[in-house]
Structure formats: structure tokens, C-alpha cells
C-alpha positions in Angstrom: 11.3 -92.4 43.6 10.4 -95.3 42.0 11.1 -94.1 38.4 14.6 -93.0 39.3 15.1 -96.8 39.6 14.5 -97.0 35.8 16.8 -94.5 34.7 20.8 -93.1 34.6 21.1 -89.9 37.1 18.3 -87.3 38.0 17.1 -86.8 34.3 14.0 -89.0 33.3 12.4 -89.7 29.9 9.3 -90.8 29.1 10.9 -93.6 26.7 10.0 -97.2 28.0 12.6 -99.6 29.8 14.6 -101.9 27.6 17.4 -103.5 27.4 20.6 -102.0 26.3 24.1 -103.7 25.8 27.6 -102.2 25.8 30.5 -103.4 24.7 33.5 -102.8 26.3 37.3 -103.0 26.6 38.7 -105.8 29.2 40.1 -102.1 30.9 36.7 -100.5 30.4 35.5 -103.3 32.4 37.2 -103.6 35.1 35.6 -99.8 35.6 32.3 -101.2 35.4 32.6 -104.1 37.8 34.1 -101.7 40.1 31.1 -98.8 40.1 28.2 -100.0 37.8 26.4 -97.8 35.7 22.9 -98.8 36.8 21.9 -102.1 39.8 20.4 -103.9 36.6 23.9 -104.3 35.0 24.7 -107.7 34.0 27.7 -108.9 32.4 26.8 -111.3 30.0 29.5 -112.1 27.6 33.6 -112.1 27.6 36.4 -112.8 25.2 39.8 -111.8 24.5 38.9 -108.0 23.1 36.0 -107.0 24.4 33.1 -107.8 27.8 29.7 -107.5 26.8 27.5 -105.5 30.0 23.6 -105.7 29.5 21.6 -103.3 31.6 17.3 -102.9 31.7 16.9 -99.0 31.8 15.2 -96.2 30.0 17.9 -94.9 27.7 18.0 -91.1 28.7 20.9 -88.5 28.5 22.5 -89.2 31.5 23.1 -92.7 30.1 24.5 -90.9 26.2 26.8 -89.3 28.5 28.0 -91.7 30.2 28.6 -94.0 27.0 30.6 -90.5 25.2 32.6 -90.7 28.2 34.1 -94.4 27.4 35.6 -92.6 24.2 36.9 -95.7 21.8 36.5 -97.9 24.9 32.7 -98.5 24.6 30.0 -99.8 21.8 26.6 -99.6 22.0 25.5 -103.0 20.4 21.8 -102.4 21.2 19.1 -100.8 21.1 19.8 -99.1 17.6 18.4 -95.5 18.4 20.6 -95.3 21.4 23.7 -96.6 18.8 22.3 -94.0 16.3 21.9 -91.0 19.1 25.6 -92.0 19.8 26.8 -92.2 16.3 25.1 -88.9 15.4 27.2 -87.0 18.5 30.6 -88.5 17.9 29.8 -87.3 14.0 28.8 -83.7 15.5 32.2 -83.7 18.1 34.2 -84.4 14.7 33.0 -81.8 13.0 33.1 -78.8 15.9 36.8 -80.4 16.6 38.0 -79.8 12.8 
């Protein structure tokens, strides 16, 4: 039980908690404050364009799913093989969708 505190949903991964930071749009954000990804989500930077949410987890699929679903609305800013996992599936949904 204690593991699912580490994780996004049901499906766990054997990577190792870190943290991982989103940015999103002012709209996107008023989302998150309302139902938070994960308890450890912080929001740790705002301006104009975009709030900055910083959350302690083990990035897993649950989580790359729930990024794909904030569309144009969400960055990953760190770590870099979540951004690159991302990157890679938005490149993939381009090509099917041609």
C-alpha cells in the first residue's frame, strides 16, 4: 500500500521517486488546484502565461497519460526522460493522425 503512495494510479514501476515539474496554462491550473494529480503536488512558480506544479513521484504511465491528456496545455520541464517519453508519443500521435 505504501508504494501506491509513490506513484500515479494502480500501475507501478520500478523507476525511483523524483521530482517532476509541469508547466501549465493559468486554465490548466485552476484544474490542478481543484483535483491534484498526486498529495506531493506543489505549486511552486506563477506568472502571466504559465504556473509551474512540482510533484515527488515515480514517473510511470499513469502519469504520461495524464500529461497527453493536458494536450497544448501542459510542459514537462523536468525530468528529461519523462519530457523525451512525452515528446516521442505526441511525435507518434502526429504521425498515425496524418
Amino acid at each position: 500500500k505504501a508504494n501506491f503512495k509513490k506513484i500515479i494510479g494502480l500501475v507501478f514501476d520500478e523507476g525511483k521517486m523524483e521530482p517532476v515539474q509541469l508547466a501549465v496554462t493559468p486554465v490548466q491550473a485552476g484544474y490542478l488546484r481543484t483535483l491534484p494529480l498526486h498529495h506531493s503536488q506543489k505549486e511552486i512558480k506563477a506568472t502571466a502565461k504559465e504556473i509551474v506544479f512540482e510533484l515527488h513521484l515515480i514517473p510511470n504511465f499513469e502519469l504520461i497519460q495524464k500529461i497527453l491528456m493536458m494536450g497544448d496545455k501542459c510542459r514537462v520541464i523536468t525530468p528529461l526522460h519523462l519530457k523525451k517519453q512525452v515528446q516521442k508519443i505526441a511525435q507518434e500521435m502526429v504521425k498515425l493522425n496524418k
